[in-house]
C-alpha positions in Angstrom: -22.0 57.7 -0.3 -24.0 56.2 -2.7 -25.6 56.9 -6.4 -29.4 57.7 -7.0 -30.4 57.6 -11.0 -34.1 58.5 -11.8 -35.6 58.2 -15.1 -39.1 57.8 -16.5 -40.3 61.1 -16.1 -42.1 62.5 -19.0 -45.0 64.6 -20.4 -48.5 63.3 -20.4 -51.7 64.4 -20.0 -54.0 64.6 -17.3 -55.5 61.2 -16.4 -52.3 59.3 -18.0 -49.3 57.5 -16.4 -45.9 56.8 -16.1 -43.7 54.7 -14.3 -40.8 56.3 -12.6 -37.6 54.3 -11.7 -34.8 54.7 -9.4 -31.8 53.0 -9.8 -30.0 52.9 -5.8 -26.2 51.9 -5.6 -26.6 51.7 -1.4 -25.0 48.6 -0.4 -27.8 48.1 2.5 -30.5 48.6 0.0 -32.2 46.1 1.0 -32.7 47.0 4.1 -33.2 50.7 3.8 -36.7 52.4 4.1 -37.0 53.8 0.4 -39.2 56.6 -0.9 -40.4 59.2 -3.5 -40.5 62.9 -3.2 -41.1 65.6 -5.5 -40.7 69.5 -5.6 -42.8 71.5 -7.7 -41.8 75.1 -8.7 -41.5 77.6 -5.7 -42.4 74.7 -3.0 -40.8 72.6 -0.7 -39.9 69.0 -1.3 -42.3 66.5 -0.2 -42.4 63.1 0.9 -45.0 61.3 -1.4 -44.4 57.6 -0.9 -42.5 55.4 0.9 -42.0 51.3 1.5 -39.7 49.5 4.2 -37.4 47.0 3.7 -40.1 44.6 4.3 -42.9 46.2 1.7 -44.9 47.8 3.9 -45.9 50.9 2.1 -47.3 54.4 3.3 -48.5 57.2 1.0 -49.3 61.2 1.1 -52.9 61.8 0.9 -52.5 63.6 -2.1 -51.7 60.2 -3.9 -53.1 57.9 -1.9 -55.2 55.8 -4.2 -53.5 56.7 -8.0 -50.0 56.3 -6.8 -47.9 52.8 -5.9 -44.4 52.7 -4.8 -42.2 48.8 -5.1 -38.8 47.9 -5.1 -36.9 45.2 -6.3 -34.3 44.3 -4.1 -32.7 42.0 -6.6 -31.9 44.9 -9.0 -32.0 47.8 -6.3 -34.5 49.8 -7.8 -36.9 51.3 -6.6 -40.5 52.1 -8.8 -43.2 54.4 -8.8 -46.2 53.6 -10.8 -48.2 57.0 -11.0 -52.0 56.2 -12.9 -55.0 59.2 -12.8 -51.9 61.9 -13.6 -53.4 65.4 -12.5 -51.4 69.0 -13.2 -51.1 69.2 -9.8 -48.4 66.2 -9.5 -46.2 68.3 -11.9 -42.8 68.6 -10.2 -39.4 66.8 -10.3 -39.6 63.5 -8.7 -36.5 62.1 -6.4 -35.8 58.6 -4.7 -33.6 58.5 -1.9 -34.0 57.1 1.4 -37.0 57.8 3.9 -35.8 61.0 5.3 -38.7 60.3 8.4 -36.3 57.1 9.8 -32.4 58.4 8.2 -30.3 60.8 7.0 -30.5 62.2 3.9 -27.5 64.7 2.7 -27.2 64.4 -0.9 -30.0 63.9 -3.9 -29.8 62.1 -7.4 -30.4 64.8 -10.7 -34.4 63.8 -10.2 -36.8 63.1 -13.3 -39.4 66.0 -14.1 -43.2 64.7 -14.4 -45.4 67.3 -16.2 -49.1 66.8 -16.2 -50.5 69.4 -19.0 -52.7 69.0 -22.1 
């Protein structure tokens, strides 16, 4: 079982944007489909974005356009650049694998994103 560490989460208002990182110890990393999810209060967790082990990348309509997943295989870590912030994308933000193609039983602590002014 491996270790997921998020950080980057933050305050900011709408229209801002933050960067979210996940540091991955997952000794396939670099071949694993990686993605985002969040849960905002009193909803499920969602998928939000996800890229393959070869960079192809694949995003909820919701953040299609503002939001952009990477990953840099070197330092297993995987990003999440977030731009055009609306209250709407205020949850807690996870990384783990892409729960579409692989089993996922256990979460990192997660990094809350709140959109307010």
């Amino acid at each position: 079982q491996g270790q997921l560490v998020e950080s980057g989460g933050g305050l900011v208002q709408p229209g801002g944007s933050l960067r979210l990182s996940c540091a991955a110890s997952l000794s396939s990393f670099r071949v694993y489909a990686m993605a985002w999810y969040r849960q905002a209060p009193g909803k499920q967790r969602e998928l939000v974005a996800a890229i393959t082990g070869g960079g192809s990348r694949n995003y909820a309509d919701s953040v299609k356009g503002r939001f952009t997943i990477s990953r840099d295989t070197a330092k297993n870590t995987v990003y999440l650049q977030m731009n055009s912030l609306k209250p709407e994308d205020t949850a807690v933000y996870y990384c783990n694998r892409d729960w579409r193609v692989a089993t996922v039983d256990y979460w990192g602590q997660g990094t809350q994103v709140t959109v307010s002014s």
